[in-house]
mmCIF file of the N, C-alpha and C atoms, coordinates in Angstrom:
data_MODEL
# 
_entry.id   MODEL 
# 
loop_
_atom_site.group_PDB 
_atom_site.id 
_atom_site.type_symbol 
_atom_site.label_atom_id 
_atom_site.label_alt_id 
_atom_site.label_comp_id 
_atom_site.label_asym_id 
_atom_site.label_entity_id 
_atom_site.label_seq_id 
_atom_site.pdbx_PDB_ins_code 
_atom_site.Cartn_x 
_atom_site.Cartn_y 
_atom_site.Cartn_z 
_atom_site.occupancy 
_atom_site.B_iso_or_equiv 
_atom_site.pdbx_formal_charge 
_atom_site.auth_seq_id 
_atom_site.auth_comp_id 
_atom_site.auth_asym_id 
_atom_site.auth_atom_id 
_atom_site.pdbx_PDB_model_num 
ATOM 1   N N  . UNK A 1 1  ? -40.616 -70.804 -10.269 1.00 0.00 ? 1  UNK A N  1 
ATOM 2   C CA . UNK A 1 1  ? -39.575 -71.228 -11.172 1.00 0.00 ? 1  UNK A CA 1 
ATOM 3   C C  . UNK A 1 1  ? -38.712 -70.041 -11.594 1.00 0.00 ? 1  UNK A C  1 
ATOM 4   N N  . UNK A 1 2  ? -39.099 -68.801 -11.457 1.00 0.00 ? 2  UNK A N  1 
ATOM 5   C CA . UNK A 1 2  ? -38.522 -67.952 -12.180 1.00 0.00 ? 2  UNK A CA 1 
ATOM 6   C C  . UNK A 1 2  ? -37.591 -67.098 -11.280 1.00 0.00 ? 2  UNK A C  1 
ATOM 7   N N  . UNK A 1 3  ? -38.144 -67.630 -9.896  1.00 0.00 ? 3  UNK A N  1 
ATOM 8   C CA . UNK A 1 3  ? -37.106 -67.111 -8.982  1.00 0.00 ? 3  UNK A CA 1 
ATOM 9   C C  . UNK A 1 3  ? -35.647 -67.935 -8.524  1.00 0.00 ? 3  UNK A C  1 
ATOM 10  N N  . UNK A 1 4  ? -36.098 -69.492 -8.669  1.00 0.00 ? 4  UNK A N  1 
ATOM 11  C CA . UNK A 1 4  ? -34.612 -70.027 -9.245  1.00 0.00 ? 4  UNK A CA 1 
ATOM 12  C C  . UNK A 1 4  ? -33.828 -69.400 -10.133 1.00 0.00 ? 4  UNK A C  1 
ATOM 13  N N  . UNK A 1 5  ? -34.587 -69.208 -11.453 1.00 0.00 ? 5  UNK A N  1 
ATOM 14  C CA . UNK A 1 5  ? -33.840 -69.162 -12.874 1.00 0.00 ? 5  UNK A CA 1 
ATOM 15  C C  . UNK A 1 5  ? -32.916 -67.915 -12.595 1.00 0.00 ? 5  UNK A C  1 
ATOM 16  N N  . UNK A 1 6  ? -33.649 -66.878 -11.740 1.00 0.00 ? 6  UNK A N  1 
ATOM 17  C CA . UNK A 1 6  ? -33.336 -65.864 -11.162 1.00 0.00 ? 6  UNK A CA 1 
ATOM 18  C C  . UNK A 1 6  ? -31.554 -65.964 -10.271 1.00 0.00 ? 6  UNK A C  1 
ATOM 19  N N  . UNK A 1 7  ? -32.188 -66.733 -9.286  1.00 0.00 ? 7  UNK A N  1 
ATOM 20  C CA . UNK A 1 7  ? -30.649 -66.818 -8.159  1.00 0.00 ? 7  UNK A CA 1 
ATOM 21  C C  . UNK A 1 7  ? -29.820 -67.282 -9.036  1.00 0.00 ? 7  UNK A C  1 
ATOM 22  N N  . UNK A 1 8  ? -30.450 -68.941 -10.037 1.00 0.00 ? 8  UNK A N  1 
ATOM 23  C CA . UNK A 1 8  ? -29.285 -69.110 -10.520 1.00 0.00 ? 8  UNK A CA 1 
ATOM 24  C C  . UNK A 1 8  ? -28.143 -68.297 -11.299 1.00 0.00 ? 8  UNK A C  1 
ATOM 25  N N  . UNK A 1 9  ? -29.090 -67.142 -11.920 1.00 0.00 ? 9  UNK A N  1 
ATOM 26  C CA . UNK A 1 9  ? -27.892 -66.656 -12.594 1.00 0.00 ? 9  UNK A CA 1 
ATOM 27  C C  . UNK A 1 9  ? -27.684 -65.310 -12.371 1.00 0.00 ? 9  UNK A C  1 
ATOM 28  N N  . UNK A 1 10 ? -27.189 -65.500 -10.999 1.00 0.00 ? 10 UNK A N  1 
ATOM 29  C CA . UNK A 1 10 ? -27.250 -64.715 -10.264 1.00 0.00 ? 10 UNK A CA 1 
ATOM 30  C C  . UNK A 1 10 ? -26.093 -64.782 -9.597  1.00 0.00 ? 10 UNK A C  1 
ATOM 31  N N  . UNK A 1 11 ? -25.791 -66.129 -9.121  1.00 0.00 ? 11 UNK A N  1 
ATOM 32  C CA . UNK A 1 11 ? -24.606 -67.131 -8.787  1.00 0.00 ? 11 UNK A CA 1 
ATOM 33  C C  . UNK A 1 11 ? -24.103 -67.604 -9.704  1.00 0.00 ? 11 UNK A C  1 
ATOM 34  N N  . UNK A 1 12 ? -24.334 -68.009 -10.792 1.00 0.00 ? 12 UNK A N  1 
ATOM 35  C CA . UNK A 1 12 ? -23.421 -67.993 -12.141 1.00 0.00 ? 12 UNK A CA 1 
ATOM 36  C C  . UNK A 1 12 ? -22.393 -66.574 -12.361 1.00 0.00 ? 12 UNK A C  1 
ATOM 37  N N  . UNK A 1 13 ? -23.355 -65.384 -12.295 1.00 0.00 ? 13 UNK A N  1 
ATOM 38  C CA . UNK A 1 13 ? -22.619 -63.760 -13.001 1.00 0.00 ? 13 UNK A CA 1 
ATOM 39  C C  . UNK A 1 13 ? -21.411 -63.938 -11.418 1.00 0.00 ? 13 UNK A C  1 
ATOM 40  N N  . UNK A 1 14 ? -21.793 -64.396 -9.991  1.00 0.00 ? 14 UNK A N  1 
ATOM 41  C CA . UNK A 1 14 ? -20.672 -64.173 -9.243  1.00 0.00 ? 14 UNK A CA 1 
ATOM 42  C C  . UNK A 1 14 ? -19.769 -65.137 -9.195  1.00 0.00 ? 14 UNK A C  1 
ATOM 43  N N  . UNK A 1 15 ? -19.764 -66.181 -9.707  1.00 0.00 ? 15 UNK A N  1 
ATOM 44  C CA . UNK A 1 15 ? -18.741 -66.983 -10.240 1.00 0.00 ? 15 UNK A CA 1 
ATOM 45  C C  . UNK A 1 15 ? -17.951 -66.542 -10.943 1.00 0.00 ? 15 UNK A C  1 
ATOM 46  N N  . UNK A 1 16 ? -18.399 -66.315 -12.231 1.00 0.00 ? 16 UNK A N  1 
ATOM 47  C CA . UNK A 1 16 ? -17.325 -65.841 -13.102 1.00 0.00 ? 16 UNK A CA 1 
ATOM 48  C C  . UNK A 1 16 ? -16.893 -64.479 -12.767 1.00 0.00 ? 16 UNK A C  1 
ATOM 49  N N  . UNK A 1 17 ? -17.435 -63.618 -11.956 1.00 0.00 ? 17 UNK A N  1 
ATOM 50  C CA . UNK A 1 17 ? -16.651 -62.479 -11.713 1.00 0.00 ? 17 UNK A CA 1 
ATOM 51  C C  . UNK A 1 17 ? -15.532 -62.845 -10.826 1.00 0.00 ? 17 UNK A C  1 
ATOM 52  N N  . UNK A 1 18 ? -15.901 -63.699 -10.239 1.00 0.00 ? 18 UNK A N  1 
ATOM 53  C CA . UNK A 1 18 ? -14.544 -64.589 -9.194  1.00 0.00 ? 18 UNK A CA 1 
ATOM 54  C C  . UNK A 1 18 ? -13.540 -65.269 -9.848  1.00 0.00 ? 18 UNK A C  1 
ATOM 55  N N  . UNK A 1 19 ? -13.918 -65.492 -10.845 1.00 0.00 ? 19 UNK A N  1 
ATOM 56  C CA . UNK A 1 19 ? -12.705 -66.339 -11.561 1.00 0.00 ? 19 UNK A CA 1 
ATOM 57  C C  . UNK A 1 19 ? -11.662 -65.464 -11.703 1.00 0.00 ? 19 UNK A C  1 
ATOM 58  N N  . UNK A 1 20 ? -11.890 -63.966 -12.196 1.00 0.00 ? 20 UNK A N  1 
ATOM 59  C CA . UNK A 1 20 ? -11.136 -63.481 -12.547 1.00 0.00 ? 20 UNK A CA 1 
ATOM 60  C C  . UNK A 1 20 ? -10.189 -63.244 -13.663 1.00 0.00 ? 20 UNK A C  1 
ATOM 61  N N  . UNK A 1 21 ? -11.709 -63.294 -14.579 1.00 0.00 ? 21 UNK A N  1 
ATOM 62  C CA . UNK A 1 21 ? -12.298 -63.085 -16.067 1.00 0.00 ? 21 UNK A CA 1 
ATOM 63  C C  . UNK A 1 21 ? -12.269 -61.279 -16.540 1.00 0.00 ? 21 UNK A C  1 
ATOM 64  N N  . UNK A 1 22 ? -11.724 -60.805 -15.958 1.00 0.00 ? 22 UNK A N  1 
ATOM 65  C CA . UNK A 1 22 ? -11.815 -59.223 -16.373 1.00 0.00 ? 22 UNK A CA 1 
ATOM 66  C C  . UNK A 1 22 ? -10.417 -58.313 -15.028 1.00 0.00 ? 22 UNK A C  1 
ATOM 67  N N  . UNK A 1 23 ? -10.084 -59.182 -14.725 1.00 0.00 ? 23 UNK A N  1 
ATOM 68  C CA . UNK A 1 23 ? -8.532  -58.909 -13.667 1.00 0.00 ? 23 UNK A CA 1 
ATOM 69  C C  . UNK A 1 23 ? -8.758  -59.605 -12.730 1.00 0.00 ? 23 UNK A C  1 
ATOM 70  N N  . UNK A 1 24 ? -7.935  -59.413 -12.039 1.00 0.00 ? 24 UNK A N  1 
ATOM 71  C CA . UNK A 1 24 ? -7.349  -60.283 -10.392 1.00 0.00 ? 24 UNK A CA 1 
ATOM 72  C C  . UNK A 1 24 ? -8.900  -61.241 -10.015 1.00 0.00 ? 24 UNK A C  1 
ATOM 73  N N  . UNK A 1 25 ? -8.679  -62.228 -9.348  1.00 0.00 ? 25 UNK A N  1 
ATOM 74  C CA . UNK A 1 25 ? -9.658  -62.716 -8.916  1.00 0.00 ? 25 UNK A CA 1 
ATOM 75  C C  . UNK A 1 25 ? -9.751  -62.137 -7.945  1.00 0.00 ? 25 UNK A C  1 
ATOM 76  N N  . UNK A 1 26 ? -11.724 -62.313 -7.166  1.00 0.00 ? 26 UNK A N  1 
ATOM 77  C CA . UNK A 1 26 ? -12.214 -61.835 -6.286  1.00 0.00 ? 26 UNK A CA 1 
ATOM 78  C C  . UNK A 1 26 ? -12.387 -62.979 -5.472  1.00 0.00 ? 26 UNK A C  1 
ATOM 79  N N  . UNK A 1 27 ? -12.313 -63.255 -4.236  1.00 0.00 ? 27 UNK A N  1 
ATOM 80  C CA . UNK A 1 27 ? -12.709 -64.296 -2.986  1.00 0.00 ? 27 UNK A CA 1 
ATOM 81  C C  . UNK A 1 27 ? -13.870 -64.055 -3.045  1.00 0.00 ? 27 UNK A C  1 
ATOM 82  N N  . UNK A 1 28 ? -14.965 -64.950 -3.313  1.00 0.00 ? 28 UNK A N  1 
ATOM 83  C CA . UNK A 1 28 ? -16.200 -64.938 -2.395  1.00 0.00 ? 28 UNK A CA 1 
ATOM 84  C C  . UNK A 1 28 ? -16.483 -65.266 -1.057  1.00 0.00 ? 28 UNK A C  1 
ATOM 85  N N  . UNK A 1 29 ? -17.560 -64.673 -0.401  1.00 0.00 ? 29 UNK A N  1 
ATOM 86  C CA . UNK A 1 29 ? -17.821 -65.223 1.108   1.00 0.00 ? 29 UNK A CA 1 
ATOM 87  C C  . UNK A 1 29 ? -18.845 -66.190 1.209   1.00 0.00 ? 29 UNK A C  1 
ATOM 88  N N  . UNK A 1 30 ? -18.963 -66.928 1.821   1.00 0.00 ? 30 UNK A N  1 
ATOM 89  C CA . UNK A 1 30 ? -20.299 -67.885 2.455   1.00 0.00 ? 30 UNK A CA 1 
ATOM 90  C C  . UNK A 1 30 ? -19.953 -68.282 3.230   1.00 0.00 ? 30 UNK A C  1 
ATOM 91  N N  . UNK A 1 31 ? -21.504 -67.851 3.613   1.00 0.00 ? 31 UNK A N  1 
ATOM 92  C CA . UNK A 1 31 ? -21.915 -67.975 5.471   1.00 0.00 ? 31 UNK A CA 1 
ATOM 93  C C  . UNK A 1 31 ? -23.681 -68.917 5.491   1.00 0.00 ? 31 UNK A C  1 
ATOM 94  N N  . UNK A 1 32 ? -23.471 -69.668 6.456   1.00 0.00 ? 32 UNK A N  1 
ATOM 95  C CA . UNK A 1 32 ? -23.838 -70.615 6.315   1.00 0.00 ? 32 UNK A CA 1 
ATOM 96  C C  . UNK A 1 32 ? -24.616 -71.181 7.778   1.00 0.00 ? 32 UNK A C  1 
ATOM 97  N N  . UNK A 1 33 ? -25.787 -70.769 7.801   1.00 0.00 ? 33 UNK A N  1 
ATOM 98  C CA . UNK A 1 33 ? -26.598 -70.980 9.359   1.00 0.00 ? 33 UNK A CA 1 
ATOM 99  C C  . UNK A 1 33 ? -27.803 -72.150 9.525   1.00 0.00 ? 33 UNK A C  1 
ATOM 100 N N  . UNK A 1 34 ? -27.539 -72.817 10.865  1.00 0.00 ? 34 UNK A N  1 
ATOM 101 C CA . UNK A 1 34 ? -28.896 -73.407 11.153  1.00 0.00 ? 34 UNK A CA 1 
ATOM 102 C C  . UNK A 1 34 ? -29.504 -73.621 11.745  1.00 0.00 ? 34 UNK A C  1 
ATOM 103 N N  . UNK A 1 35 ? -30.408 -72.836 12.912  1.00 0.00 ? 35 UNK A N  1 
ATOM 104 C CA . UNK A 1 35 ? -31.654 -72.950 13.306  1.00 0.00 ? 35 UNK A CA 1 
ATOM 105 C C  . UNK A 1 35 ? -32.705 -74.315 13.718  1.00 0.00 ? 35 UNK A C  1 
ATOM 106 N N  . UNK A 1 36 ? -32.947 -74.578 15.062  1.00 0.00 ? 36 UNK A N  1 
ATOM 107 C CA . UNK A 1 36 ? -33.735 -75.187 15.824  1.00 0.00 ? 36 UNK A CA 1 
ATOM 108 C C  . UNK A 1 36 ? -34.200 -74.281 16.743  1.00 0.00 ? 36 UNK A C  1 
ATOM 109 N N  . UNK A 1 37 ? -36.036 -74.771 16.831  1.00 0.00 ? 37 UNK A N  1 
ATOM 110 C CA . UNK A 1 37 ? -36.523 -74.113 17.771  1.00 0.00 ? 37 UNK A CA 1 
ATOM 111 C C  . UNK A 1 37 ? -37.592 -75.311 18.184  1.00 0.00 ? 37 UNK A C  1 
ATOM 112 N N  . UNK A 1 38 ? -38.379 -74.611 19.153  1.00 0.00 ? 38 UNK A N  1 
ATOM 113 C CA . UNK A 1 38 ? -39.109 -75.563 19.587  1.00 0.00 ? 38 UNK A CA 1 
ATOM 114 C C  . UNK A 1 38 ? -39.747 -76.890 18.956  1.00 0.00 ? 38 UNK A C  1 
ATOM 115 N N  . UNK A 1 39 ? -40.528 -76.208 17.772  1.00 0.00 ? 39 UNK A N  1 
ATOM 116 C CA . UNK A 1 39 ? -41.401 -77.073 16.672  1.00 0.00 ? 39 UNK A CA 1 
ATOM 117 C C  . UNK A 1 39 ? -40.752 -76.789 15.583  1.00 0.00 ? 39 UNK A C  1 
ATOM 118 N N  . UNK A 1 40 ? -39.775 -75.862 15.402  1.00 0.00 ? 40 UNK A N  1 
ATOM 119 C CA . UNK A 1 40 ? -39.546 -75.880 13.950  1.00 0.00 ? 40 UNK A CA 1 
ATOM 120 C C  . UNK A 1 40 ? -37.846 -75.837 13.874  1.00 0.00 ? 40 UNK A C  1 
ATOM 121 N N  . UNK A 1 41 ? -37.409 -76.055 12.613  1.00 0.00 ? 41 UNK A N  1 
ATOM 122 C CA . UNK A 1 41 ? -36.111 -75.890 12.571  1.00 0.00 ? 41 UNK A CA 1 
ATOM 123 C C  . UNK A 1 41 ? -35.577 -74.612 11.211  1.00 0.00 ? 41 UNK A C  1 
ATOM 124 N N  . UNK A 1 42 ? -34.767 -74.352 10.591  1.00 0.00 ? 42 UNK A N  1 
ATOM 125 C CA . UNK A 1 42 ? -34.411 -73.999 9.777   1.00 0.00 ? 42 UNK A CA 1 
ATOM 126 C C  . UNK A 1 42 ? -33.129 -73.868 9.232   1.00 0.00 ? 42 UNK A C  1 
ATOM 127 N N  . UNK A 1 43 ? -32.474 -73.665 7.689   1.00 0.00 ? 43 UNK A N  1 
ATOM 128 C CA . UNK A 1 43 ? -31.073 -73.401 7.408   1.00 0.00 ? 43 UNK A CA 1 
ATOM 129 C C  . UNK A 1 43 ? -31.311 -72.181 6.316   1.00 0.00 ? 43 UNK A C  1 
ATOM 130 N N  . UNK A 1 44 ? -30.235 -71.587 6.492   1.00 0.00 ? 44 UNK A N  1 
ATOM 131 C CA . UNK A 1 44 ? -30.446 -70.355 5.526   1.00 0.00 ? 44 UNK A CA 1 
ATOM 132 C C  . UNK A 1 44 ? -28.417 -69.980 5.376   1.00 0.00 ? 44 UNK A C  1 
ATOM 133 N N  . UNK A 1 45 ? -28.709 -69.026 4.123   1.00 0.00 ? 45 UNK A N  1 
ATOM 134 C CA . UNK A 1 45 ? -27.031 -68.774 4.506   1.00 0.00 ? 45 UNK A CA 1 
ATOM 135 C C  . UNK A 1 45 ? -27.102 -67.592 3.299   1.00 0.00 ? 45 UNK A C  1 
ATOM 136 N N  . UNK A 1 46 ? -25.630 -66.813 3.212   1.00 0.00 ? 46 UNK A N  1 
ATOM 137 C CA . UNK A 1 46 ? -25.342 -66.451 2.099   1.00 0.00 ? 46 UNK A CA 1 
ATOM 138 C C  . UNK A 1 46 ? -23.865 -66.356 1.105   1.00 0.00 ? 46 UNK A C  1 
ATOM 139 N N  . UNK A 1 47 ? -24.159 -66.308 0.391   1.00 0.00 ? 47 UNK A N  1 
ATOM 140 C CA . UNK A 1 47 ? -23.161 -65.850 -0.909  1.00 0.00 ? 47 UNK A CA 1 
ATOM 141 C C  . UNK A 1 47 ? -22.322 -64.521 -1.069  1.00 0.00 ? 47 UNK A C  1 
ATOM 142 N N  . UNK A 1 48 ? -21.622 -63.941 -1.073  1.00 0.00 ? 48 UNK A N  1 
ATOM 143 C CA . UNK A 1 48 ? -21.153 -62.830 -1.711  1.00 0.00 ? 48 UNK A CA 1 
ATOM 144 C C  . UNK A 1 48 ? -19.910 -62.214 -1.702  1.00 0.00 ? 48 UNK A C  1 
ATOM 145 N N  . UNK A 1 49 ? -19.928 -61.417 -2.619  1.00 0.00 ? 49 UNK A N  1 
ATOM 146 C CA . UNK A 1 49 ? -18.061 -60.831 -2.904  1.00 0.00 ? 49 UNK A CA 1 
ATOM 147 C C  . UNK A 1 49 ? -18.127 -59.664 -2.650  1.00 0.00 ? 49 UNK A C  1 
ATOM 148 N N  . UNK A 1 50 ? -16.772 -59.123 -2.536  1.00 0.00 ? 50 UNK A N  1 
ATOM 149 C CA . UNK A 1 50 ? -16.399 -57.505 -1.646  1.00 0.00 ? 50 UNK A CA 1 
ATOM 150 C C  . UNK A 1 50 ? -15.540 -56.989 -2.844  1.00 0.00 ? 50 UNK A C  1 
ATOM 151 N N  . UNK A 1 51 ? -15.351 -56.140 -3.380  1.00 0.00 ? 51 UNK A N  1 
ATOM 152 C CA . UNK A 1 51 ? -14.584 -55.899 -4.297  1.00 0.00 ? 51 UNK A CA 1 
ATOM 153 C C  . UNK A 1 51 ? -14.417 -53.857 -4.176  1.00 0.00 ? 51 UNK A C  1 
ATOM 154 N N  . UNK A 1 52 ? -13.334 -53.565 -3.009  1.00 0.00 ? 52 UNK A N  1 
ATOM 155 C CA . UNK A 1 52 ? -13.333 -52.041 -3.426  1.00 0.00 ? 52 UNK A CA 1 
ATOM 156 C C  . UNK A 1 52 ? -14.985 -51.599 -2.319  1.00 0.00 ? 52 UNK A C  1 
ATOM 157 N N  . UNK A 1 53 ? -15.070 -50.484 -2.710  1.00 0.00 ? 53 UNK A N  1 
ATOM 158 C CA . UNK A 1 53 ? -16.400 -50.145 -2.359  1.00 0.00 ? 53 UNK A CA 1 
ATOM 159 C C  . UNK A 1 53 ? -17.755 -51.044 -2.398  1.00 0.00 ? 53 UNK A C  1 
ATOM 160 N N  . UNK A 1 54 ? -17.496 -51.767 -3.574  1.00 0.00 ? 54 UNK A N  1 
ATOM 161 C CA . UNK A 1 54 ? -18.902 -52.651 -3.467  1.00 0.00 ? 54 UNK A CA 1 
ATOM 162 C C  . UNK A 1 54 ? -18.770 -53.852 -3.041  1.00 0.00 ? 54 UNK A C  1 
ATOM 163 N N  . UNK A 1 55 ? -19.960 -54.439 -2.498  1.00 0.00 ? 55 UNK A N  1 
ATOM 164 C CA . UNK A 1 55 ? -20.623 -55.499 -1.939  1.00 0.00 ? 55 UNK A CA 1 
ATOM 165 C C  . UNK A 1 55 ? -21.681 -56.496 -2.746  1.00 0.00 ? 55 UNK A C  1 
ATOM 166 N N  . UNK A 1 56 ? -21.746 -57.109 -3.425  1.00 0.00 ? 56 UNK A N  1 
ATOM 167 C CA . UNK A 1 56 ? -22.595 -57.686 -4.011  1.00 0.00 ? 56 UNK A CA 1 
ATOM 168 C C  . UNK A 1 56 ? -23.183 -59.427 -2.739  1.00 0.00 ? 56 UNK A C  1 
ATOM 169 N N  . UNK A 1 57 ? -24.003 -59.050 -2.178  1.00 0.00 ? 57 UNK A N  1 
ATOM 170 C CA . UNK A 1 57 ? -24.779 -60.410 -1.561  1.00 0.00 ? 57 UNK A CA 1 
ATOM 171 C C  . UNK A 1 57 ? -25.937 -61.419 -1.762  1.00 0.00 ? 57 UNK A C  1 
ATOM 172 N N  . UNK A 1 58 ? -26.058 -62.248 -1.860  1.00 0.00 ? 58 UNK A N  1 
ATOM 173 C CA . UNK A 1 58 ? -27.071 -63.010 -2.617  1.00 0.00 ? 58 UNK A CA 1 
ATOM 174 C C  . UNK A 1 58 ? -27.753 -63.656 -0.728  1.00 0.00 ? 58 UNK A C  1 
ATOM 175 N N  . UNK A 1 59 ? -28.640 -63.996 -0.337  1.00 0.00 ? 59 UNK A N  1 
ATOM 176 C CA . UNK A 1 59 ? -29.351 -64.844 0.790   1.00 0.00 ? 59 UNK A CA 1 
ATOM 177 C C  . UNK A 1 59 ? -30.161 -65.598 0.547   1.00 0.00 ? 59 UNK A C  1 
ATOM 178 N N  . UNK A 1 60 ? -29.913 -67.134 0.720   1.00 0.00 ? 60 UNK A N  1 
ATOM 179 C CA . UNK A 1 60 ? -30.738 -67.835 0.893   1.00 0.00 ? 60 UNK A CA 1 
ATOM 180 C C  . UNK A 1 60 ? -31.664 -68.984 1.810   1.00 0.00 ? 60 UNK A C  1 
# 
């Protein structure tokens, strides 16, 4: 549970930094994958914004 409570606000703080609540808005990225294999399948993807030098990415 605490690792939800975790992402969620996690993806909340990069929302509002996207809004563009403290200057210019930022674009976020998501990327978005899915996986079949023999017996198994999977989906996974991620979240994140570029701003200048930094990178902030979230994966799930």
């Amino acid at each position: 549970m605490t690792l939800i409570r975790t992402s969620l606000a996690v993806v909340c703080l990069a929302v509002l930094a996207g809004c563009g609540a403290d200057g210019e808005p930022v674009q976020p990225s998501l990327n978005a994958h899915v996986g079949l294999g023999g017996s198994s399948s999977y989906v996974g993807g991620s979240v994140g914004l570029h701003r200048g030098p930094f990178n902030l990415y979230l994966g799930f």
